[in-house]
TORKOL-4160 file (C-alpha; in steps of 0.2 Angstrom, whole numbers, padded with zeros to 4 digits, m for minus):
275
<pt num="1" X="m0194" Y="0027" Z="m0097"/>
<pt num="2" X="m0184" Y="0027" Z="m0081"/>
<pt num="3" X="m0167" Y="0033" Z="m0081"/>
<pt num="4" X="m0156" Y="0022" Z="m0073"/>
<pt num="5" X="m0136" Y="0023" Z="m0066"/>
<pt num="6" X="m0120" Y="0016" Z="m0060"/>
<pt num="7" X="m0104" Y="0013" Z="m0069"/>
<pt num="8" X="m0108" Y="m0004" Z="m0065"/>
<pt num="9" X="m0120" Y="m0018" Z="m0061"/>
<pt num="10" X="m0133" Y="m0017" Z="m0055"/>
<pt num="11" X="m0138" Y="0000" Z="m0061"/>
<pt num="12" X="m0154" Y="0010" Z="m0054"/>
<pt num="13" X="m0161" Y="0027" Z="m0050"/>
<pt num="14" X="m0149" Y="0032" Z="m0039"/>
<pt num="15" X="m0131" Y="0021" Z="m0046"/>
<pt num="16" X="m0129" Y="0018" Z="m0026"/>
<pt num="17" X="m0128" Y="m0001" Z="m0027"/>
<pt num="18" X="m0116" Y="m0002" Z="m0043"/>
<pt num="19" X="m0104" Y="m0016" Z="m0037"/>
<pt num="20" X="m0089" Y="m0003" Z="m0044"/>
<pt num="21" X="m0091" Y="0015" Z="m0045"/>
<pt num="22" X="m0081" Y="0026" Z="m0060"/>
<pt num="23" X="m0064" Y="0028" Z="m0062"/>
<pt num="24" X="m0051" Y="0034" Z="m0055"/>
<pt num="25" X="m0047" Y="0021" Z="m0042"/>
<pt num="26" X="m0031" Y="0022" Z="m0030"/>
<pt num="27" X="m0022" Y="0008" Z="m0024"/>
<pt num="28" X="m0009" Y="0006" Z="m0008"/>
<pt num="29" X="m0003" Y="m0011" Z="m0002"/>
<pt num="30" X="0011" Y="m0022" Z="0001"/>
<pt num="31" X="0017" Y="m0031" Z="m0015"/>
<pt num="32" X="0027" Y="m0051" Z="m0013"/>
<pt num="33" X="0036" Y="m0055" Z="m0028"/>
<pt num="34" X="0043" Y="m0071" Z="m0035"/>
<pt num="35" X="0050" Y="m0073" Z="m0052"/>
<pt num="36" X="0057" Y="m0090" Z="m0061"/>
<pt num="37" X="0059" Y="m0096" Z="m0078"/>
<pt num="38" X="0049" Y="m0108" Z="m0086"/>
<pt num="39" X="0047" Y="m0116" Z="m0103"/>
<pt num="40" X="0042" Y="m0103" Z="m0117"/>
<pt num="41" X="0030" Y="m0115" Z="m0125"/>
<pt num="42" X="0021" Y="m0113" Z="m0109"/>
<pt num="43" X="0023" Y="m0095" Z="m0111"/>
<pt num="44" X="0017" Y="m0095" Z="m0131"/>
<pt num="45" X="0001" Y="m0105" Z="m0125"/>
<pt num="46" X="m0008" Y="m0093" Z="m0117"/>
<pt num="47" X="m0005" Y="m0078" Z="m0129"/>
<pt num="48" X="m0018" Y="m0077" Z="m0141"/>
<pt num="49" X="m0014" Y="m0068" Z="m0157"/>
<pt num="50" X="m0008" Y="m0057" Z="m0163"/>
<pt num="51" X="0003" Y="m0058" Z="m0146"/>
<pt num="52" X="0020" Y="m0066" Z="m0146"/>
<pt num="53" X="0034" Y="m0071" Z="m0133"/>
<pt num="54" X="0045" Y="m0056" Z="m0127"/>
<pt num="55" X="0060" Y="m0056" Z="m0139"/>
<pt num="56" X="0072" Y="m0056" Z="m0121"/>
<pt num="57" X="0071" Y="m0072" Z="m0107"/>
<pt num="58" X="0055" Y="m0073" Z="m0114"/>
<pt num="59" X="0049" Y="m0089" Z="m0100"/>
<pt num="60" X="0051" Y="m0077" Z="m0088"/>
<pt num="61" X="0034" Y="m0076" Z="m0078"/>
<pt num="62" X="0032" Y="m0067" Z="m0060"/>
<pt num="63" X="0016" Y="m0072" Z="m0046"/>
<pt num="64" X="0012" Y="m0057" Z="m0036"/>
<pt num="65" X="0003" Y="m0058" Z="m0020"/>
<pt num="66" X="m0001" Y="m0040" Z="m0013"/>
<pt num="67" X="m0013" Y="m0033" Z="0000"/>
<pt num="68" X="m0020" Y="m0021" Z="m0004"/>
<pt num="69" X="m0032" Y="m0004" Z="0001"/>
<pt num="70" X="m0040" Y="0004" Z="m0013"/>
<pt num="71" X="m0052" Y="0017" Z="m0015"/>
<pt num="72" X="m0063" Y="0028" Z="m0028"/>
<pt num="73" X="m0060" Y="0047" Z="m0032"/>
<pt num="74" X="m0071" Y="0051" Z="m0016"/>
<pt num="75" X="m0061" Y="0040" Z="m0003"/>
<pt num="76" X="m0077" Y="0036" Z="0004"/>
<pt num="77" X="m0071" Y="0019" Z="0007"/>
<pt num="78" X="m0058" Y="0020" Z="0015"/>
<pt num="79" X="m0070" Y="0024" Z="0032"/>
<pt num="80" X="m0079" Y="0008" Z="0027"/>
<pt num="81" X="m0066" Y="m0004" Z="0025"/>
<pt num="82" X="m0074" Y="m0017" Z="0020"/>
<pt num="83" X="m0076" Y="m0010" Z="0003"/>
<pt num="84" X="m0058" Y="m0006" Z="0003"/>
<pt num="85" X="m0046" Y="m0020" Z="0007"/>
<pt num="86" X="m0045" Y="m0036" Z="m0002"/>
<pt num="87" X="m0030" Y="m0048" Z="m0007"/>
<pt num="88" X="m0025" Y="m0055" Z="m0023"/>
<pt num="89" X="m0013" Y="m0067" Z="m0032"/>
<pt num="90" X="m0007" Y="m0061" Z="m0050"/>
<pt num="91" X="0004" Y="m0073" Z="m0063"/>
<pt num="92" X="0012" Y="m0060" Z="m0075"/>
<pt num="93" X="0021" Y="m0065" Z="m0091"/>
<pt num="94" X="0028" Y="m0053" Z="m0106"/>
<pt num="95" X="0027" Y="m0053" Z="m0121"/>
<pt num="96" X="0027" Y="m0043" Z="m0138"/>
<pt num="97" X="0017" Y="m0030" Z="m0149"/>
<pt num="98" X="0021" Y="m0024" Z="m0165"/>
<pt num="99" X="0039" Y="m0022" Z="m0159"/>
<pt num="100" X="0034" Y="m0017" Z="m0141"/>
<pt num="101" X="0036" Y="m0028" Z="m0124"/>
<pt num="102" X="0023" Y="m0029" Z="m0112"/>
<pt num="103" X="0018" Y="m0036" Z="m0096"/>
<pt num="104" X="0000" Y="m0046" Z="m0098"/>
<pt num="105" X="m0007" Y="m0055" Z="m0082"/>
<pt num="106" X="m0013" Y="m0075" Z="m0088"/>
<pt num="107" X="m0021" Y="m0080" Z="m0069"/>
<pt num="108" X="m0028" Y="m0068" Z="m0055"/>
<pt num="109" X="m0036" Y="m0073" Z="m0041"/>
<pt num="110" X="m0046" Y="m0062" Z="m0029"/>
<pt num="111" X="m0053" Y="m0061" Z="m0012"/>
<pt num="112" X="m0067" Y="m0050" Z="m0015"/>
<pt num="113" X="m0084" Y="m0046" Z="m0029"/>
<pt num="114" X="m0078" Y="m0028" Z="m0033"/>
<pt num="115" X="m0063" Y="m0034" Z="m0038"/>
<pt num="116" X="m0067" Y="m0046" Z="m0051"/>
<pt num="117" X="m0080" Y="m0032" Z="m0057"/>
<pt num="118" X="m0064" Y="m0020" Z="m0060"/>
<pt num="119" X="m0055" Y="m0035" Z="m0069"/>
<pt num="120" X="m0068" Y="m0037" Z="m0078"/>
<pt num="121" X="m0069" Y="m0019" Z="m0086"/>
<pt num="122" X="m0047" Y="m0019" Z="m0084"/>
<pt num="123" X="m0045" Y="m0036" Z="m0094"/>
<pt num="124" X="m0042" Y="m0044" Z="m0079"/>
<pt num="125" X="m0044" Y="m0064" Z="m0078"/>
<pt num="126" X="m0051" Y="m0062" Z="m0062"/>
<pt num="127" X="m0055" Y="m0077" Z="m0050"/>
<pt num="128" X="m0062" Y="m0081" Z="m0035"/>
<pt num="129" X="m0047" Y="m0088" Z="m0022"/>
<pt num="130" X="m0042" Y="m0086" Z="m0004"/>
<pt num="131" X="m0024" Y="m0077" Z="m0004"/>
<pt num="132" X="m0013" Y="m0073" Z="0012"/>
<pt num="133" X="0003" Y="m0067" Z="0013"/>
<pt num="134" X="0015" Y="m0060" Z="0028"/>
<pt num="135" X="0013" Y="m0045" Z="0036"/>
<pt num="136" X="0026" Y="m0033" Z="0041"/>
<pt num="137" X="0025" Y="m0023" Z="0057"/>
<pt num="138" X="0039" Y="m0011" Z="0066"/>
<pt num="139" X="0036" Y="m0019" Z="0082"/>
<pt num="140" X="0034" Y="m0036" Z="0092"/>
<pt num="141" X="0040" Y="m0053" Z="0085"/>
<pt num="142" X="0024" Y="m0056" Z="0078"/>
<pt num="143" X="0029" Y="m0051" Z="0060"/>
<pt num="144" X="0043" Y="m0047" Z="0049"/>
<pt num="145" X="0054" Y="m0033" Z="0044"/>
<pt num="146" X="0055" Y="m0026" Z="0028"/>
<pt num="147" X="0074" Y="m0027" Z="0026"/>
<pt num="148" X="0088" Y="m0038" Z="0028"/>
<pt num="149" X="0084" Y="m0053" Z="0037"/>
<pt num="150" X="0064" Y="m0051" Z="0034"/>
<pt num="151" X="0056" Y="m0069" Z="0031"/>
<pt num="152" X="0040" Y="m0068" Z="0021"/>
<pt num="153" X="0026" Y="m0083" Z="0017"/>
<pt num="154" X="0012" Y="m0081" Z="0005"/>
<pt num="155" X="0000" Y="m0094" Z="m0001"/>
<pt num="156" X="m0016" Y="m0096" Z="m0015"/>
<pt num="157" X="m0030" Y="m0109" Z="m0014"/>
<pt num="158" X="m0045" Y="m0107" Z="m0024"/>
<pt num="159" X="m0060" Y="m0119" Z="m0025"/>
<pt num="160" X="m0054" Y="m0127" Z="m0007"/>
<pt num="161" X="m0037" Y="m0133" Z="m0016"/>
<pt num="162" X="m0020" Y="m0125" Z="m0013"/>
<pt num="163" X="m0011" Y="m0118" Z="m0028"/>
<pt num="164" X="0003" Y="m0111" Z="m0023"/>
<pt num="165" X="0013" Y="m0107" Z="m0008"/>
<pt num="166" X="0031" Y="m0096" Z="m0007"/>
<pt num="167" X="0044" Y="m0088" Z="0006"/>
<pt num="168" X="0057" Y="m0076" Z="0001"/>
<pt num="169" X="0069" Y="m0070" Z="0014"/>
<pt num="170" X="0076" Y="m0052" Z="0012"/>
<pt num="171" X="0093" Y="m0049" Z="0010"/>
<pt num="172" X="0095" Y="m0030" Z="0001"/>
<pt num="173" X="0089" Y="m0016" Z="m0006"/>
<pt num="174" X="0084" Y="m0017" Z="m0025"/>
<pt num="175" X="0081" Y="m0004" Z="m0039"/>
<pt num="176" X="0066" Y="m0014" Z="m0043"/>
<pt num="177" X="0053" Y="m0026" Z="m0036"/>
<pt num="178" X="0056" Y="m0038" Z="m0053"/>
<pt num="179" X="0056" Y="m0031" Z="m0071"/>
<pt num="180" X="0043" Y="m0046" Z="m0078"/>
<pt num="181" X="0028" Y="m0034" Z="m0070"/>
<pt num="182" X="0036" Y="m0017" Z="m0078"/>
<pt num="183" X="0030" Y="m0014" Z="m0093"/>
<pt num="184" X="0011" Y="m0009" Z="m0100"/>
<pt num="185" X="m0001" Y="m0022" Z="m0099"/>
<pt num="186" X="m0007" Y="m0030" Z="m0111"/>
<pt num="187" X="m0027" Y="m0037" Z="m0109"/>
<pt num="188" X="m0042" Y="m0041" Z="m0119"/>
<pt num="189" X="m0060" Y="m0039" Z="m0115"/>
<pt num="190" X="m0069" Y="m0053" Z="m0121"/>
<pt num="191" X="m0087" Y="m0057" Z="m0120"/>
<pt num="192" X="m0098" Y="m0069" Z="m0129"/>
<pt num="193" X="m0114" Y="m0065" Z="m0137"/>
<pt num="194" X="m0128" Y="m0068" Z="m0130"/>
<pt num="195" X="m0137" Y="m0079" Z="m0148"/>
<pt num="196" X="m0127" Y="m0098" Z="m0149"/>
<pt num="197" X="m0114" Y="m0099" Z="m0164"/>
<pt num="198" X="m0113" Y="m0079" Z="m0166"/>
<pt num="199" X="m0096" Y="m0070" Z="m0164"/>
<pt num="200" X="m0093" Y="m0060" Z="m0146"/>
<pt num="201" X="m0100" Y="m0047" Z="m0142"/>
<pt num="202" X="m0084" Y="m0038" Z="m0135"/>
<pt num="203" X="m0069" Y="m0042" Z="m0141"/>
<pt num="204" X="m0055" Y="m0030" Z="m0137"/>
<pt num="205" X="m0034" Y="m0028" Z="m0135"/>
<pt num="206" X="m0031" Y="m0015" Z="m0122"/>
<pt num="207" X="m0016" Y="m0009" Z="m0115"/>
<pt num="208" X="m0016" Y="0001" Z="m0098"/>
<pt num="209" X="m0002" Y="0007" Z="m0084"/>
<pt num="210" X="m0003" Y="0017" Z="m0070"/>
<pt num="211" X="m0009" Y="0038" Z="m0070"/>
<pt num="212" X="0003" Y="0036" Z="m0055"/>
<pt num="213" X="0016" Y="0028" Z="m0046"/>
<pt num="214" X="0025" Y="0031" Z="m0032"/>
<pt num="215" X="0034" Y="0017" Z="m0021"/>
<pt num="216" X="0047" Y="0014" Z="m0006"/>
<pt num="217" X="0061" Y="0004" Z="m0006"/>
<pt num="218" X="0061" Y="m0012" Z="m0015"/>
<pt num="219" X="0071" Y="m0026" Z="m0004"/>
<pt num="220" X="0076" Y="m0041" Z="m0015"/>
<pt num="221" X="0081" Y="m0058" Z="m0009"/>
<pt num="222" X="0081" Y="m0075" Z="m0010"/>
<pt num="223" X="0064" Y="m0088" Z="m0014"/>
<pt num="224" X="0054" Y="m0104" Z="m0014"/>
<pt num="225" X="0041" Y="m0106" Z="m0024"/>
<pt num="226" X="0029" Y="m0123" Z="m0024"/>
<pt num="227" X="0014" Y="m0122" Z="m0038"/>
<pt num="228" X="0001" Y="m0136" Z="m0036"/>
<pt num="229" X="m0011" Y="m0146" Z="m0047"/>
<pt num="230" X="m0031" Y="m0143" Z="m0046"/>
<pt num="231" X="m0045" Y="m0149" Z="m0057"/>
<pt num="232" X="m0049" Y="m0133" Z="m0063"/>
<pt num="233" X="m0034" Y="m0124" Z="m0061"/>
<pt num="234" X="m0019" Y="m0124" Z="m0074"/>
<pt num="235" X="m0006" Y="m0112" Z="m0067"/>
<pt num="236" X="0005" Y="m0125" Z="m0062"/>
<pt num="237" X="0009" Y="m0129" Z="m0081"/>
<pt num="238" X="0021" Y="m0113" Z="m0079"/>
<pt num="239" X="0032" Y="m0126" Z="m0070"/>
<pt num="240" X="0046" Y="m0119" Z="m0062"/>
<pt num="241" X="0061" Y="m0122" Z="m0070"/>
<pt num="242" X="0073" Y="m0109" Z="m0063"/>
<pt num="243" X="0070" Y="m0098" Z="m0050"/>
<pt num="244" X="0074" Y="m0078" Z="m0053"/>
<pt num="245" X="0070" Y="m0072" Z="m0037"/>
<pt num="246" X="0059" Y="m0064" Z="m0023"/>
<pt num="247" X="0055" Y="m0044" Z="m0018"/>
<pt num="248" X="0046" Y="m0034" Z="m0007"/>
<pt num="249" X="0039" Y="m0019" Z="m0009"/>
<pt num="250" X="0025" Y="m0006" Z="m0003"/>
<pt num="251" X="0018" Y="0006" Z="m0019"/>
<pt num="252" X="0005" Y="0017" Z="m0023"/>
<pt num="253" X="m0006" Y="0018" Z="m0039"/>
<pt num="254" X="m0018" Y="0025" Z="m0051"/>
<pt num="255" X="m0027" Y="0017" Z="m0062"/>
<pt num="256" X="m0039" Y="0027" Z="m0075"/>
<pt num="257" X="m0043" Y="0018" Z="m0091"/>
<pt num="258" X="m0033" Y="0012" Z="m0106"/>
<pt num="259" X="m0031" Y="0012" Z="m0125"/>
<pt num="260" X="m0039" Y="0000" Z="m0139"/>
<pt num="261" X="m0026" Y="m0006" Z="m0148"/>
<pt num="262" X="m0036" Y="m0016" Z="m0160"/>
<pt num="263" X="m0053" Y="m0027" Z="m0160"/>
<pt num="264" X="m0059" Y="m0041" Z="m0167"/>
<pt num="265" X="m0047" Y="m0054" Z="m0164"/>
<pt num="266" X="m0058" Y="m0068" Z="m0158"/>
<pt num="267" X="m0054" Y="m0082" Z="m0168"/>
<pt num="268" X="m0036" Y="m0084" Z="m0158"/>
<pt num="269" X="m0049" Y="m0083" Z="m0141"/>
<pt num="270" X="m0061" Y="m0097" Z="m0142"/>
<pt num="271" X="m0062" Y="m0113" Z="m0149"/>
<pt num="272" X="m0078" Y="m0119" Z="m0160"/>
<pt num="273" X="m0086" Y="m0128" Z="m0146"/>
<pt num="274" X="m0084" Y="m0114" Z="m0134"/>
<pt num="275" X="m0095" Y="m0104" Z="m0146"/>
């Protein structure tokens, strides 16, 4: 019997073509941030049990756009860049845990395969989209500043329609890029069984956070934020009803792995006719 490897699909001898490779991965990149305040019933939809709405502001929701460079233990992709660098657009909500508030991401969308693989084993809901945001630059008049006065666009389209589009302009420094995004993240890893009306195969409440963080200065200011119907999109039903407002930030992370919290909740996840 061969052996075969690769933390990953597609496993082989070797575990070269694994579309991820293990843990840990390190992350550097630019994050755009817009908060608001929606309707908490909008909130409560998408938190299956036995999560509830955060005890504070609990319509509070964030989109994150961020650019970012990541890489494995090795580093090896860093001198291949193409397996490095990828965008994505992130909707964060909070919400509560036997007494505890955490951060839990209801839409993602991603530029790139081995980034919806990581989702997959994170929790992530990971999409396919097409994301762009502004890039800073120290020099020329081709790009903002990140400081007082820097002007900052970002948009997200997936499946050829926009869903979203924002500008914040910088006006100080801030203690923090948000607080909606800083807590652990709550996530399940769901899968469905293989054989038709059987429970699913994976069925998982995680929590995770960073090994490691460090960042620079978080510039706060003032934003717009437009979200857009789409036939198969739902992310404008967090309709905006107040906007918070809008940060910049540039932040290096770790991620390597999470905790079960508990399993087999998978009656709040699917409905009978999804079985």
């Amino acid at each position: 019997m061969a052996a075969v490897r690769g933390f990953f699909t597609p496993k082989t001898a070797t575990g070269r073509s694994s579309l991820i490779p293990h843990p840990p991965w390190h992350y550097s990149g630019d994050l755009l941030t817009v908060e608001y305040r929606t309707d908490p019933a909008r909130v409560a939809e998408l938190l299956p049990e036995p999560l509830g709405l955060a005890d504070e502001d609990p319509g509070a929701v964030a989109v994150i756009w961020a650019d970012w460079q990541s890489c494995s233990g090795g580093r090896e992709e860093l001198l291949d860049p193409v397996r490095s660098q990828y965008k994505e657009c992130f909707v964060v909500v909070r919400c509560s845990y036997r007494g505890q508030t955490y951060s839990r991401c209801v839409y993602i969308w991603v530029d790139k395969d081995f980034a919806i693989a990581r989702g997959t084993h994170q929790g992530y809901p990971k999409k396919l989209g097409s994301i762009h945001l502004t890039r800073p630059h120290p020099y020329g008049l081709a790009a903002p500043r990140i400081g007082a006065g820097g002007v900052f666009g970002a948009t997200l389209a997936a499946a050829d329609r926009r869903l979203a589009q924002a500008v914040v302009r910088l006006r100080e420094p801030s203690e923090t890029n948000g607080f909606v995004n800083g807590h652990p993240m709550a996530h399940h890893r769901w899968l469905p069984s293989i054989e038709p009306g059987k429970g699913p195969a994976l069925d998982e409440l995680i929590a995770t956070s960073g090994a490691s963080f460090e960042g620079g200065q978080a510039w706060a200011g003032d934003a717009e934020i437009e979200l857009f119907e789409a036939p198969t999109e739902e992310l404008a039903g967090l309709t905006v009803d107040e906007v918070i407002g809008g940060y910049y930030r540039q932040v290096g992370t770790t991620w390597n792995g999470g905790t079960l919290l508990e399993s087999g909740t998978s009656g709040a996840l699917t409905e009978p006719g999804d079985r």
